[in-house]
C-alpha positions, 0 to 999 in steps of 0.5 A: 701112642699112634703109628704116623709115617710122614713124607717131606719135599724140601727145596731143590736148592738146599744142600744134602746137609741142611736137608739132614739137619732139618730131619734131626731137627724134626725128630728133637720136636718129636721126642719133646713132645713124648714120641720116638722116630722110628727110622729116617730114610733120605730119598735124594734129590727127586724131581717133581710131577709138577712145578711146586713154588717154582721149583722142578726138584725137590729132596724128599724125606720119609720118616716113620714115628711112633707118638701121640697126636700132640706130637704129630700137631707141634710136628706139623705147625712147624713144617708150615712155617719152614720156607725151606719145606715145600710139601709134606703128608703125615698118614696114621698107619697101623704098622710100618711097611718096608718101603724102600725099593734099596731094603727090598733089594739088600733082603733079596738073597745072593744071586737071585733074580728081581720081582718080574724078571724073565729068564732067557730061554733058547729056542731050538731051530 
């Protein structure tokens, strides 16, 4: 079976709720057709570079899956016909990255400082 991360913006309007029941309802496509979700991250309600059927926001979710390509074809004829999805992209990927800056964060030991930060340094006058 391929790798496939797939990226969803659903409609601004939509509650939190209903933007979790239409990623379980993806991942209950996705396992009757013989695959496995790997992991389901919600991003939040994020707004937009442009305007997508009027709307300036939108909720995005990514999933990461682990299923055949009849899998990912049944995935996405239902996507297009969702009204409630205004965009989404699946990419066959070799393997799953860490993608979230929050995991980059909760793996950063105690104490220690983000990527690109300076320390302060005092200058004797």
């Amino acid at each position: 079976m391929a790798l496939y991360e797939h990226l969803l913006i659903a409609r601004q309007d939509i509650s939190a709720q209903a933007v979790d029941a239409l990623a379980t309802h993806l991942k209950t496509i996705v396992e009757g057709e013989g695959g496995k979700v790997e992991k389901q991250e919600y991003w939040g309600l994020r707004g937009l570079a442009y305007r997508i059927k009027k709307n300036r926001k939108g909720h995005y979710v990514l999933l990461n899956i682990n299923a055949p390509s009849k899998a990912v074809v049944e995935l996405e004829r239902q996507l297009k016909i969702n009204e409630d999805v205004l965009r989404f992209l699946t990419v066959k990927v070799d393997a799953f990255e860490v993608s979230s800056s929050k995991a980059r964060r909760d793996d950063r030991p105690e104490g220690a400082k983000p990527e690109g930060a300076v320390e302060s340094v005092e200058v004797a006058q």
